[in-house]
Structure formats: structure tokens, C-alpha cells
Backbone as CSV, one residue per row, in Angstrom:
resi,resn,N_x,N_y,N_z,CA_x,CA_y,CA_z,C_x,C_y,C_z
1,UNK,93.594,85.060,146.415,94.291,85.916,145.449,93.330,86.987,144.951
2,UNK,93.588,88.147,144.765,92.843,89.328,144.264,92.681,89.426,143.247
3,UNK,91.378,90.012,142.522,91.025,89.997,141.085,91.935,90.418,140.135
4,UNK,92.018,90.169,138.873,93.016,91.329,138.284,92.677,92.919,138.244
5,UNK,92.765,93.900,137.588,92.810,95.031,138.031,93.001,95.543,136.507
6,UNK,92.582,96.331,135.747,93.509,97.064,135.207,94.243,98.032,135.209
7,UNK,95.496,98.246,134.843,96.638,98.849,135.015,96.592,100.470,134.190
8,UNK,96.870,101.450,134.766,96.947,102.801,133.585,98.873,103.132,134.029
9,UNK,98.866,104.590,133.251,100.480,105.229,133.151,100.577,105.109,134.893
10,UNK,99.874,105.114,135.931,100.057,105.384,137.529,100.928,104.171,137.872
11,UNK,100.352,103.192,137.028,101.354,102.001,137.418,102.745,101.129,137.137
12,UNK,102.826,102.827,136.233,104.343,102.282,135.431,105.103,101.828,136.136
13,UNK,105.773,102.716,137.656,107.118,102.023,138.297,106.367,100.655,138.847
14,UNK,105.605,100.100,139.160,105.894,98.451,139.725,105.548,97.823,138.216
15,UNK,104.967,98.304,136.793,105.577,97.476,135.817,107.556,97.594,135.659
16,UNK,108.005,98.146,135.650,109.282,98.495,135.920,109.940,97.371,136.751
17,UNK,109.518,97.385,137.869,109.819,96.420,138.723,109.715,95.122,138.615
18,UNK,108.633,94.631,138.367,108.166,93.534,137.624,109.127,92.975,136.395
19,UNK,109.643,94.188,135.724,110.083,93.926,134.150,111.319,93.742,134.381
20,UNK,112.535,94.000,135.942,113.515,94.396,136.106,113.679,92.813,136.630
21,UNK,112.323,92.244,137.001,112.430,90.948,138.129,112.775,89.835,137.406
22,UNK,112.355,89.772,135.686,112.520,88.847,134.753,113.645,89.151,134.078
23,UNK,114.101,90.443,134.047,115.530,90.756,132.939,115.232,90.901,132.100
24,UNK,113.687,91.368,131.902,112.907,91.958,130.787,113.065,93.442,130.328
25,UNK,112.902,94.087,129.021,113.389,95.158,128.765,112.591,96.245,130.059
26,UNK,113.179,97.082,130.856,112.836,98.067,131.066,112.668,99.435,130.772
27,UNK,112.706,99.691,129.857,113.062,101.012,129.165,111.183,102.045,129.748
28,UNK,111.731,102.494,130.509,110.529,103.740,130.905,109.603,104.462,129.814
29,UNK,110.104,104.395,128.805,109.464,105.583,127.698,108.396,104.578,127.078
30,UNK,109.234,103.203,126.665,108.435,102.723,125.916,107.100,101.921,126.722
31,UNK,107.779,101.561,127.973,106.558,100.690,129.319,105.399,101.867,129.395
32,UNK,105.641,103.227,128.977,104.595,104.227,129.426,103.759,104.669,127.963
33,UNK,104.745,104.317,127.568,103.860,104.602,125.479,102.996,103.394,125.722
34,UNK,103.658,102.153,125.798,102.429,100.816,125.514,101.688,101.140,126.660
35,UNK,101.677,101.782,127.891,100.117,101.473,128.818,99.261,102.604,128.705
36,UNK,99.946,103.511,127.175,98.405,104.186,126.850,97.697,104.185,125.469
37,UNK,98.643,102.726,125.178,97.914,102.323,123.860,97.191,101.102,123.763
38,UNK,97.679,100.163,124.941,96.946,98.791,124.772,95.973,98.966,126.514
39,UNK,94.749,98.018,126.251,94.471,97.162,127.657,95.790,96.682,128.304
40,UNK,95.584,97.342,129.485,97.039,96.259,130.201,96.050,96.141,131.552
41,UNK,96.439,94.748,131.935,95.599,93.911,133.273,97.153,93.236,133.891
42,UNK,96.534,93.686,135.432,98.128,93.295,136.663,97.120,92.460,137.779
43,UNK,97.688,91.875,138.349,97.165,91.135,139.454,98.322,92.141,140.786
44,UNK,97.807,92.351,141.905,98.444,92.406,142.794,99.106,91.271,144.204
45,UNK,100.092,91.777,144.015,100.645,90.490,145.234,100.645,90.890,145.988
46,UNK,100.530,89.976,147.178,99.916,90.084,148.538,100.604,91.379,149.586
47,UNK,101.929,90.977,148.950,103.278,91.858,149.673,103.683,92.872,149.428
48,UNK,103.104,93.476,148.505,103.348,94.698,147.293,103.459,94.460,146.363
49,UNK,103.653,95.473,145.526,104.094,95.118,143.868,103.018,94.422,142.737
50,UNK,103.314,94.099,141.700,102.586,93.350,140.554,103.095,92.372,140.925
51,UNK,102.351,90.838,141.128,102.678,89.792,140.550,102.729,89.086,139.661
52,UNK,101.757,90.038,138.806,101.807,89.413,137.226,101.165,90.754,136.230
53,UNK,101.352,90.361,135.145,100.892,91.351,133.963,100.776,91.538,132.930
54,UNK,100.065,91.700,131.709,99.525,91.427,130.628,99.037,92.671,129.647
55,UNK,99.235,92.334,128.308,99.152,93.503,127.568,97.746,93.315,126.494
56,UNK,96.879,93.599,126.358,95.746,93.146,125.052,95.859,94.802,124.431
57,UNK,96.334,93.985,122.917,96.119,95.394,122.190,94.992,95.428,121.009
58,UNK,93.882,96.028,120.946,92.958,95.739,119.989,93.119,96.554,118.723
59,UNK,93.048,96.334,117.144,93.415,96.736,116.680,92.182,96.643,115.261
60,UNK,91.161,96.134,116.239,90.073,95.461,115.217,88.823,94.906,116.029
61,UNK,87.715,94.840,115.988,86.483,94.231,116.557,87.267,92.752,116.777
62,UNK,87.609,92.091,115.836,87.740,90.554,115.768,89.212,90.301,115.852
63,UNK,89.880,91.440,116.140,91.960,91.356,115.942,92.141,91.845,117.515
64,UNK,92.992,91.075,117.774,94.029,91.600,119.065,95.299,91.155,118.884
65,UNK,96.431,91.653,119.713,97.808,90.901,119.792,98.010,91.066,121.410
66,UNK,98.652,90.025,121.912,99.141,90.223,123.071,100.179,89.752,123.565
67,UNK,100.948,90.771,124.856,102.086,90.471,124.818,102.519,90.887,126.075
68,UNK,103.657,91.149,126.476,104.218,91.455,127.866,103.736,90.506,129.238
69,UNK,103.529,89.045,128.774,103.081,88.654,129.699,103.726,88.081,131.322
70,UNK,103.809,88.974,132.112,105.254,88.436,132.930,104.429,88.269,134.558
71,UNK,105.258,87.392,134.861,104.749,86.706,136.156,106.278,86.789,137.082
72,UNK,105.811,87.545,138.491,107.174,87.916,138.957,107.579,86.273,139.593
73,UNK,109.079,86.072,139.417,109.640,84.923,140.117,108.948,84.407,140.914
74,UNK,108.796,84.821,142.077,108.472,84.217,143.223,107.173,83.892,143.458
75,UNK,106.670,84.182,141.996,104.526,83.567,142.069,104.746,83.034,140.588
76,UNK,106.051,82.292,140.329,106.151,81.530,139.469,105.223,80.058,139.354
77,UNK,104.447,79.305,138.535,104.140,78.139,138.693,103.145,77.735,139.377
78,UNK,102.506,79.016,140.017,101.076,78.603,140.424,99.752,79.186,139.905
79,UNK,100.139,78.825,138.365,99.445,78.437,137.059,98.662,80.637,137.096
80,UNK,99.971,81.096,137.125,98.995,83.053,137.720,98.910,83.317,135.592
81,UNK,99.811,82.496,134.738,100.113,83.056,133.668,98.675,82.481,132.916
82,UNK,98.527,80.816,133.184,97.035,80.765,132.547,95.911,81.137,132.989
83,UNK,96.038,81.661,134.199,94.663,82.669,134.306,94.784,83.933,133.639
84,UNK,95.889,84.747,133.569,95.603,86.316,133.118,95.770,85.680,131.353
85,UNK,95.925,84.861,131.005,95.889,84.594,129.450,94.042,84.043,129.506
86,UNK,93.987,83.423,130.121,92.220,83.314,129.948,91.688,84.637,130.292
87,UNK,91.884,85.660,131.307,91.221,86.714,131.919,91.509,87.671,130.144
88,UNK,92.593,88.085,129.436,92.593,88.509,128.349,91.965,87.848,127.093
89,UNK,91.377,87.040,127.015,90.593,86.018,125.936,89.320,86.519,126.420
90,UNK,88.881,86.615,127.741,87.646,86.197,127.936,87.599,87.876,127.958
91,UNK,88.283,89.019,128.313,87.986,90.329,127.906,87.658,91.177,126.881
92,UNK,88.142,90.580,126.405,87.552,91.209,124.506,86.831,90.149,123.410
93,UNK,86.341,90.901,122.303,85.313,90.217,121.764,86.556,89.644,120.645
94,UNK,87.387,89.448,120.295,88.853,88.883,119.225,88.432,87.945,118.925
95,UNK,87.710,87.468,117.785,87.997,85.992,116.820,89.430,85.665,116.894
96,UNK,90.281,86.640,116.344,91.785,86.466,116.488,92.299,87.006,117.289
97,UNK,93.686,86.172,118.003,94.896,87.144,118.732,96.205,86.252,117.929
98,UNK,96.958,87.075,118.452,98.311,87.443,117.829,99.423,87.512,118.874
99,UNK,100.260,87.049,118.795,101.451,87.114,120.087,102.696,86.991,119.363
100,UNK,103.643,87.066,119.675,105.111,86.952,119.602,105.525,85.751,120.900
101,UNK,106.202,84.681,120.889,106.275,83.813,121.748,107.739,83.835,122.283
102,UNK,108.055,83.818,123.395,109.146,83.635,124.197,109.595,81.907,124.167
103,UNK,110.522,81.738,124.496,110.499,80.072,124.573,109.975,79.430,126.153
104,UNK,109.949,80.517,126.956,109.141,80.014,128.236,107.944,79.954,128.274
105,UNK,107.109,80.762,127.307,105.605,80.960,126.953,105.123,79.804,126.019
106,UNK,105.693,79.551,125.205,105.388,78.609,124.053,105.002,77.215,124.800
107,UNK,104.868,76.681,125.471,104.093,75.521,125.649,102.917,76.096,126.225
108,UNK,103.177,77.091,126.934,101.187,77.567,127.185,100.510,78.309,126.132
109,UNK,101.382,78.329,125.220,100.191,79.401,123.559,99.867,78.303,123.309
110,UNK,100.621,77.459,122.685,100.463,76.005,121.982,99.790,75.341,123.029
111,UNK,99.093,75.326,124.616,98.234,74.225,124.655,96.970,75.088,124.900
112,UNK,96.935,76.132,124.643,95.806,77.441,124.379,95.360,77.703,122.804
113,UNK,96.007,76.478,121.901,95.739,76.944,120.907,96.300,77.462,120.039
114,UNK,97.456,78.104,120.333,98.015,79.072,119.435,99.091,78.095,118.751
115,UNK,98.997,78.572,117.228,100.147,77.684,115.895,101.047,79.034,115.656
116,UNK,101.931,78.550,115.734,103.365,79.402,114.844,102.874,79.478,113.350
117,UNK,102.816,81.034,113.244,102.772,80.989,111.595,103.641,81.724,110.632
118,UNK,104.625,82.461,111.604,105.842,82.614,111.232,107.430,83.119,112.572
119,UNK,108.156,83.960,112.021,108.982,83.823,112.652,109.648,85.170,112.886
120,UNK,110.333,86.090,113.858,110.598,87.400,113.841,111.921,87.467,114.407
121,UNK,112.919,88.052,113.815,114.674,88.092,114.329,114.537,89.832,115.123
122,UNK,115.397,89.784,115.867,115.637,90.503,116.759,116.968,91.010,116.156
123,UNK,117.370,92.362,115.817,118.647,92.858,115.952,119.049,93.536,117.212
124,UNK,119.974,93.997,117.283,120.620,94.905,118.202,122.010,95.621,117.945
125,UNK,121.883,96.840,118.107,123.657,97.057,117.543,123.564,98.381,116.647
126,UNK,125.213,98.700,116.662,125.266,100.196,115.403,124.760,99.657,113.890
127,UNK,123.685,100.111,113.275,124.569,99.974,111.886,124.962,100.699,110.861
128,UNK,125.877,100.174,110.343,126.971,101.372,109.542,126.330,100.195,108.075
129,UNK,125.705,101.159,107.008,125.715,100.873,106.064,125.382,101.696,105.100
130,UNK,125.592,101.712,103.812,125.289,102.768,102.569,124.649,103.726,102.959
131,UNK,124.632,105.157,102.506,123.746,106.150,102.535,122.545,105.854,101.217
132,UNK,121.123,106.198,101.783,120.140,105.834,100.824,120.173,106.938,99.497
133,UNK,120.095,106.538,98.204,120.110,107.362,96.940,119.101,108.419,97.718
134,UNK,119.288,109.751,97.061,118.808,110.774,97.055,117.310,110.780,96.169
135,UNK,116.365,111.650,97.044,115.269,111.330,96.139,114.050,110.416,96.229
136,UNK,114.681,109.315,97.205,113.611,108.257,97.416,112.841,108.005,98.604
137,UNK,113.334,109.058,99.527,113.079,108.919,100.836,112.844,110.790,101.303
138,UNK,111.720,111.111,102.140,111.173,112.809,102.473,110.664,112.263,103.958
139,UNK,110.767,113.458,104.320,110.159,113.250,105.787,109.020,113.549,106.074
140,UNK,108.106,112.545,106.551,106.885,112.450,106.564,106.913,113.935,107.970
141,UNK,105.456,114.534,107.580,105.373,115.854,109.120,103.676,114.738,109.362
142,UNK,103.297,116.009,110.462,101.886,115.465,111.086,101.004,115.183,109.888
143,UNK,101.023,115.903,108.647,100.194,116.477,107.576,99.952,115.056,106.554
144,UNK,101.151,114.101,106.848,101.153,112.992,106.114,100.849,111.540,107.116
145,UNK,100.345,111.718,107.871,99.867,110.842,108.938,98.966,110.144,108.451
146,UNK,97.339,110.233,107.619,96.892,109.397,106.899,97.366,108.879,105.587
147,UNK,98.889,109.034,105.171,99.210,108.216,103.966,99.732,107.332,105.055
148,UNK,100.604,107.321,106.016,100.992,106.262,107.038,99.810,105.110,107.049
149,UNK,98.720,105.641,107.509,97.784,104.689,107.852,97.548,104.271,106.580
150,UNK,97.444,104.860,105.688,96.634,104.103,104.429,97.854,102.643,104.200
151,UNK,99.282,103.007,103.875,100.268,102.294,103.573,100.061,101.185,104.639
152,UNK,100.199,101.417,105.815,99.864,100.501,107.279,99.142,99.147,106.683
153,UNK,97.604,99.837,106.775,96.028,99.283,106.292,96.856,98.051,105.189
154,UNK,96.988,98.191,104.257,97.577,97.433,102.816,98.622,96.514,103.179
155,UNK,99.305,96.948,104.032,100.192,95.983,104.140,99.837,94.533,105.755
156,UNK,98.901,95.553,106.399,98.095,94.645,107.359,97.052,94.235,107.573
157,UNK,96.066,94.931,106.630,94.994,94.800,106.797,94.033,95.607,107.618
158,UNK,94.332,96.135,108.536,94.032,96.386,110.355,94.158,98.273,110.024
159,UNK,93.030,99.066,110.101,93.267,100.234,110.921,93.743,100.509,112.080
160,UNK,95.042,100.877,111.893,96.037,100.800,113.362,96.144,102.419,113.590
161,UNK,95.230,102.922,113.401,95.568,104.774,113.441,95.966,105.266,114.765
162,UNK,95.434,104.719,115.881,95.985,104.727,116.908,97.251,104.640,117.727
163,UNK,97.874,103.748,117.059,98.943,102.930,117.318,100.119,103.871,116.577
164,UNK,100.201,103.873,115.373,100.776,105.101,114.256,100.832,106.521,114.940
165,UNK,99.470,106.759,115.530,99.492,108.669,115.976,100.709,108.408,117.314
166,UNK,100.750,107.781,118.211,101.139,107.793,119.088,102.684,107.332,118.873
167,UNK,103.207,106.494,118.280,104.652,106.205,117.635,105.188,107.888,116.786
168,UNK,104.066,108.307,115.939,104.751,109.024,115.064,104.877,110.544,116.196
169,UNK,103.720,110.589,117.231,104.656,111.869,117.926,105.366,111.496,119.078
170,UNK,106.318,110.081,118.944,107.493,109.680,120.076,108.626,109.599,119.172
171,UNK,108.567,109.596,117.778,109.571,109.012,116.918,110.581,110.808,116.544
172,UNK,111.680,109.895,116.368,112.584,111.142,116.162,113.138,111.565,114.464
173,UNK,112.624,110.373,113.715,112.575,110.227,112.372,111.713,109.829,111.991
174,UNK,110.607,109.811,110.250,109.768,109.499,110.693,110.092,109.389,108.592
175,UNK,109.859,108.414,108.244,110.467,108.662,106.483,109.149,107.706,105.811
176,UNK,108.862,108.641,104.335,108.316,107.755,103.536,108.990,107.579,102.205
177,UNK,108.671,106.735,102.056,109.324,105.879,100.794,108.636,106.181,99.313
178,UNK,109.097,107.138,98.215,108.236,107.158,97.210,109.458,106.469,95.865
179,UNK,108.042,106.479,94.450,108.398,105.925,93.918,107.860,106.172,92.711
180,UNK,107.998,106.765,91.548,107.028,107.352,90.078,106.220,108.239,91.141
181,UNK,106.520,109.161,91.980,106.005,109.989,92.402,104.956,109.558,93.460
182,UNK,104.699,108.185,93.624,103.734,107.830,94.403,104.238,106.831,95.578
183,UNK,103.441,107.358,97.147,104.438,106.550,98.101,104.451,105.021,98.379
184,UNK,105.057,104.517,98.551,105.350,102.792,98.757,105.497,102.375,100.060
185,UNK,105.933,103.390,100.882,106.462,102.748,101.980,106.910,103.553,103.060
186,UNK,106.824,103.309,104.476,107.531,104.152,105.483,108.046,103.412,106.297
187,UNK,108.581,104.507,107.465,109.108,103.847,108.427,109.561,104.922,109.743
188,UNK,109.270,104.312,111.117,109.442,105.317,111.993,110.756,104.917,112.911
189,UNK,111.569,105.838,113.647,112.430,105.342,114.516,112.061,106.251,115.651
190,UNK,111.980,105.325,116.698,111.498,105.672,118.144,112.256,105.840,119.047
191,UNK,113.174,106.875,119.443,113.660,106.900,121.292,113.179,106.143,121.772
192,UNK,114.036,105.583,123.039,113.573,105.137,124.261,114.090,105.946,125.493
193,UNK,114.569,105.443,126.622,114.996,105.919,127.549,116.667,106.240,127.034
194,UNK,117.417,106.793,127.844,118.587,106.520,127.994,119.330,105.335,127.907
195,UNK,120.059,105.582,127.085,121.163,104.248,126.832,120.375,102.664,126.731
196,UNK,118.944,103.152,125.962,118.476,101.796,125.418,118.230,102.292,123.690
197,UNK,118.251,101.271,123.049,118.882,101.250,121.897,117.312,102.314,121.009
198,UNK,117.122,103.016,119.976,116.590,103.578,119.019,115.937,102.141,118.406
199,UNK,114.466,101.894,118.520,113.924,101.310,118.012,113.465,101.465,116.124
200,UNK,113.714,100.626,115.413,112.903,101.037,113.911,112.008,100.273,114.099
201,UNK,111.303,100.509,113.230,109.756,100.088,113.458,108.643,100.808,113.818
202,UNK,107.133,100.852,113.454,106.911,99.378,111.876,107.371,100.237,110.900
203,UNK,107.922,99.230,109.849,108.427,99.512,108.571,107.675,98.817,107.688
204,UNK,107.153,99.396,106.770,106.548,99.114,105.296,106.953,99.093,104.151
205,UNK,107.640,98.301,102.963,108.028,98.256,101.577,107.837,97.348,101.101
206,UNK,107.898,97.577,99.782,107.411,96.699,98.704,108.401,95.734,98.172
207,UNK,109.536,95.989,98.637,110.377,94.661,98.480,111.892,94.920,99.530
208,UNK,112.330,94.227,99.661,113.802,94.112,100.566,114.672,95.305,100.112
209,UNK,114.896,95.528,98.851,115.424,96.854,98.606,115.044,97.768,98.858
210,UNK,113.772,98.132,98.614,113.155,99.673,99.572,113.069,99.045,101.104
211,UNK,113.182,98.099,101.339,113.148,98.311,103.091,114.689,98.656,103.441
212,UNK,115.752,98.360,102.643,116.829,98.597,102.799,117.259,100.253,103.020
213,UNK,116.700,101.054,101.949,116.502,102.186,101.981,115.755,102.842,103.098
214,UNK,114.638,102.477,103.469,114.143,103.239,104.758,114.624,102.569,105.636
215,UNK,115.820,101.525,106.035,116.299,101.174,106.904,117.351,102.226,107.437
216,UNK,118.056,102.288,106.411,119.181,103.363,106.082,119.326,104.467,106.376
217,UNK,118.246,105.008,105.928,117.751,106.286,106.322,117.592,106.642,107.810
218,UNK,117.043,105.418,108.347,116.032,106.079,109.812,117.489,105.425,110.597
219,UNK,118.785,104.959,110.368,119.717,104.764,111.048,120.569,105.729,110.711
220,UNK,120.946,106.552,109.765,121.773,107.505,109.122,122.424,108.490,110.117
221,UNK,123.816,108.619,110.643,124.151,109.549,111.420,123.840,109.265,113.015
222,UNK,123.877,107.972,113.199,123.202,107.535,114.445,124.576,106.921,114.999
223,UNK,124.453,107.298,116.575,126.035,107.158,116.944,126.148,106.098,118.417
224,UNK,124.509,105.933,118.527,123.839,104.613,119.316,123.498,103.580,118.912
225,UNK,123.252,102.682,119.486,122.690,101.131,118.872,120.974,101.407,118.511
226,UNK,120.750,100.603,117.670,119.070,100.736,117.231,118.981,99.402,117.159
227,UNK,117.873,99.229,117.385,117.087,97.784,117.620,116.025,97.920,116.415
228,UNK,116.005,96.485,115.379,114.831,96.068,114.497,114.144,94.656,114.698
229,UNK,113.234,94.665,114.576,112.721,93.084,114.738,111.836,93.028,113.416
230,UNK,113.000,92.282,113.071,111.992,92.108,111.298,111.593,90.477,110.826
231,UNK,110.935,90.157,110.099,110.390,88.687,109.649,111.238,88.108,108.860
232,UNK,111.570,86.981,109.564,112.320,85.643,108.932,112.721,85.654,107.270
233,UNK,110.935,86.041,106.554,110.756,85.962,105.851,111.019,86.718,104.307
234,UNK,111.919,87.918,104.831,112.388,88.621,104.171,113.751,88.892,103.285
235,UNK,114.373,87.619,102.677,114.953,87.506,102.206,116.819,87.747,102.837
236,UNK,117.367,88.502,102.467,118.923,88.313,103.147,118.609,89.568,103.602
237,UNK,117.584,90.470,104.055,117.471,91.692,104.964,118.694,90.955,106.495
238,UNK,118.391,89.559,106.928,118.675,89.922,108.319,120.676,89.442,108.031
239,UNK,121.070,89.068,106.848,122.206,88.938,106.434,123.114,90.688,106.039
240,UNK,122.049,91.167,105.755,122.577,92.595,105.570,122.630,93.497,106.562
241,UNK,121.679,92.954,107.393,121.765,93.921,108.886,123.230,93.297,110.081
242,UNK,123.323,91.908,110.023,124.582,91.501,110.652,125.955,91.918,109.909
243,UNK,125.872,92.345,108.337,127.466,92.919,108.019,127.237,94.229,107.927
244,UNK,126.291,95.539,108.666,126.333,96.691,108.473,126.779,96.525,110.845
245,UNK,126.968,95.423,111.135,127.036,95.231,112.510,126.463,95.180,113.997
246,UNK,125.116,94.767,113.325,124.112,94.631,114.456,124.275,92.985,114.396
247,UNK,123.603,92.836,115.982,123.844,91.297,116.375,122.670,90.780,116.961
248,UNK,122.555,89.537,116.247,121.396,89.015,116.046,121.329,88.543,117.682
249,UNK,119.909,89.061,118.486,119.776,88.552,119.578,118.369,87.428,120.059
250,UNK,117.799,87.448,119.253,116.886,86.156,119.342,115.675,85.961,117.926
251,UNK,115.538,84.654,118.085,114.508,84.518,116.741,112.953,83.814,117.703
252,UNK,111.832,84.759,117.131,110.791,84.178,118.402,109.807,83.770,117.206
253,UNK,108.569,82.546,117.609,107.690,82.502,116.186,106.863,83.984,116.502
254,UNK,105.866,83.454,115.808,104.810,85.022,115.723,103.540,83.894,115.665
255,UNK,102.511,83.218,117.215,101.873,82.893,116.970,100.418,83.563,116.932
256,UNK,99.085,82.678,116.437,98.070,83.235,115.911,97.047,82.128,116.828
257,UNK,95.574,82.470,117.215,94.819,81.440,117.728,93.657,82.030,116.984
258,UNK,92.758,81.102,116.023,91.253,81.472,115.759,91.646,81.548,114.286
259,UNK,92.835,81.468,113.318,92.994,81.856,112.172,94.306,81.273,112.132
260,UNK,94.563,80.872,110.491,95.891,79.932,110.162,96.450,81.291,109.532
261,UNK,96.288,82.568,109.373,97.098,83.514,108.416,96.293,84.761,109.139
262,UNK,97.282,85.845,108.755,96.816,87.750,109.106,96.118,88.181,107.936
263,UNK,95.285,89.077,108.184,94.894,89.790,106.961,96.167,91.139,106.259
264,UNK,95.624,91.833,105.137,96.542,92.417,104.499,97.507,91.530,103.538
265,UNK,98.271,92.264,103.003,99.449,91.828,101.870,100.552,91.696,103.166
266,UNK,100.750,90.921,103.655,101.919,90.889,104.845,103.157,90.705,104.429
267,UNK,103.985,90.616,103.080,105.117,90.729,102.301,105.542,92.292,102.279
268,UNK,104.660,92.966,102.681,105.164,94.494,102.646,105.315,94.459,104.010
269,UNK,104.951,93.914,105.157,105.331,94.419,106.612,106.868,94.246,107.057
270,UNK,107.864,94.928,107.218,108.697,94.456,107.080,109.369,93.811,108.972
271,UNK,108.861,95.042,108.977,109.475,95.241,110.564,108.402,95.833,111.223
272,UNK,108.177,95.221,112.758,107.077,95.932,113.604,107.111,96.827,114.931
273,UNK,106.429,97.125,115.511,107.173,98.570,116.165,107.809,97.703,117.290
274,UNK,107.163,96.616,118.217,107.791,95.749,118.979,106.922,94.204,119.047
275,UNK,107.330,93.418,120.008,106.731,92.295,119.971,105.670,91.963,121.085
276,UNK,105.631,93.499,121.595,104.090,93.508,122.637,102.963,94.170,121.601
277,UNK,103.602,94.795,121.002,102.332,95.500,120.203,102.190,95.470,118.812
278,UNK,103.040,94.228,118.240,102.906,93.908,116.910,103.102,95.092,115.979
């Protein structure tokens, strides 16, 4: 079997392929945004194509998250997923990583170590709900890009400036949240390809009601489905998103290896941009 390799934007169509082989999201825009923001490592199969593939996103000397880990069918089970999960451990210097777990993945995080330390719902769908009060919500331009990060930082801990520059010039809305004149909170909504749903995310507020509001906002006048993946933990947010008519399509944990908790105030994170790149 051949070494792994790492992967750049050249190798988008056989991630594509790969992603089409599991019934994994394919959406082109976003497979080509994440392979120029994270490490991504592919193994090649013998016959063509990726046989497997992996995402490390660093976000910190001692922080990573990782994700997209897919192994095509037919090089299923001959153990290709715990090598490129050791080949990404043993690549970066991470005290911590961070994943989002599938239910096919979860017995290899958990015998790698990794504990569930919380939990992330998946929407999908139109939603039709209140217009946000006037006043509480302005549109962030390039010029407000380090209040993003600062708000980010506080609510995660993690200088993610990277991650932020590159969302905020793919996003087609882009809102911050103020409050006694001073900001609280944002939130970006991202295109994808054609006829895949308007991502929100990451979203930042200081309580379920202002996330409600920059929810609102960054869906307002939207005549497509938008996709949120927000935390368990947020009170009747994911009760309010199923009667404005989005449909709940999966609940995954959010595991951690090297640390029982994230840094930051993580009660303000509301929603994250996806579950490869936290």
C-alpha cells in the first residue's frame, strides 16, 4: 500500500468521488474551501482514485479538530481508517483534537481515546420565522473582520483568524449582533454549490435569544433550504428551528482526546461552520 500523500485544491474531483462513494455531502465549493484551510492527507488506491481521506485542522500549537474521515467501500475494513487516524495524531504537535463523530466512526474515537463531551443537531430545511427587531443586527464589511475574531477568541478560546477570513469572503451574509452600543455576537451564512442548502455558521451569542436574532437575520428572504448544526446544549433553539420548518437530520457527539473540556466561554458558541472544521 502507498504512503499517504497530502492532498491540495488539484485533488478536489477524486475527493468528490470518494465523498459521492459514501453518500457523503458533496458539495464542490465547500470540499474546495476546506482543502485550503485544513491539512488534508489521501492514500491512493491501487486502481485509481482516493482510497481514503482525512482532514487535520490546526487552530492552535496544542488544538486540532478532525474530520472528513472517509474510506472508499471497497478498501473498507482493512483497518486503512486506523492508520490515517494515527498518520494525523502522529502529524501535528496537538495535546488536543476535536472531532464530530459519525456512528460508524465512534467505536474507533472511543478505542483511540476519544470521550463525548457533548452533542451537535443537524438542521436542514426553509426557515420561515419572525423578522429580527430593527437595530440589533448591521452588516459586518472586511473593515470589521477583527471584531469577528475577537468575539470568535471569547467564545472559543482559539485564534481562528484563518478560518473566519476565508468563510467571511465565501459568505453571502455576514451580521453582527450589538447591544448598549457594543457587539455581542455574529454570524456568517455560506453558499455552497447549487441546490445544496446555505450553510449558517459559526454563530456567536450571548444567549438563545440573540442567537435567535442572528439566526433570523442570516435566513431572512431566503427561498432555499439552509443548513445549521448547533449544540444540544442550547436550550429550545433546536425546538424553534423545527416550528420555523427545518428538519432535524442527525444528532452526532462532539468528541475530544487529551482534555475532558474546550477552552473559551463555549455557552456563547452557538453554531459551527461544519463538523469537519468545527
Amino acid at each position: 500500500m502507498p504512503p499517504f500523500r497530502r492532498l491540495s485544491t488539484a485533488d478536489l474531483p477524486a475527493c468528490l468521488v470518494l465523498a459521492a462513494d459514501r453518500s457523503w455531502d458533496a458539495d464542490s465549493l465547500r470540499w474546495h474551501l476546506m482543502l485550503q484551510i485544513a491539512d488534508v492527507w489521501g492514500l491512493d488506491a491501487p486502481d485509481g482514485g482516493l482510497a481514503a481521506c482525512g482532514f487535520l485542522t490546526r487552530y492552535h500549537p496544542a488544538y486540532a479538530t478532525i474530520g472528513l474521515l472517509v474510506v472508499r467501500r471497497d478498501h473498507g475494513r482493512r483497518g486503512l481508517a486506523t492508520r490515517l487516524m494515527a498518520h494525523l495524531h502522529d502529524g501535528g504537535t496537538e495535546d488536543i483534537t476535536c472531532l464530530f463523530a459519525t456512528p460508524m466512526g465512534r467505536p474507533l474515537y472511543r478505542k483511540l481515546g476519544y470521550l463525548a463531551v457533548d452533542q451537535i443537531h443537524k438542521y436542514i430545511g426553509p426557515l420561515e420565522v419572525a423578522s429580527p427587531p430593527d437595530g440589533h443586527l448591521a452588516e459586518a464589511t472586511p473593515g470589521d473582520l477583527d471584531t469577528l475574531v475577537s468575539l470568535d477568541a471569547a467564545a472559543t478560546g482559539l485564534d481562528r483568524r484563518h478560518l473566519l477570513t476565508a468563510l467571511f469572503g465565501r459568505a453571502d451574509r455576514r451580521l453582527l449582533l450589538s447591544h448598549n452600543g457594543q457587539y455581542s455576537g455574529y454570524g456568517l451564512a455560506v453558499p455552497g454549490s447549487p441546490r445544496t442548502p446555505t450553510v449558517i455558521g459559526p454563530l456567536v451569542a450571548p444567549d438563545a435569544l440573540a442567537a435567535r436574532m442572528l439566526i433570523a437575520g442570516l435566513a431572512k428572504d431566503r427561498t432555499h433550504a439552509v443548513r445549521i448544526d448547533v449544540f444540544a446544549r442550547h436550550g429550545d433553539l433546536p425546538s424553534w428551528l423545527q416550528a420555523g420548518g427545518m428538519t432535524h437530520v442527525s444528532t452526532d457527539p462532539m468528541m475530544l482526546r487529551g482534555a475532558a473540556s474546550l477552552p473559551g466561554d463555549r455557552r456563547r458558541l452557538i453554531a459551527i461552520a461544519s463538523q469537519a472544521l468545527g
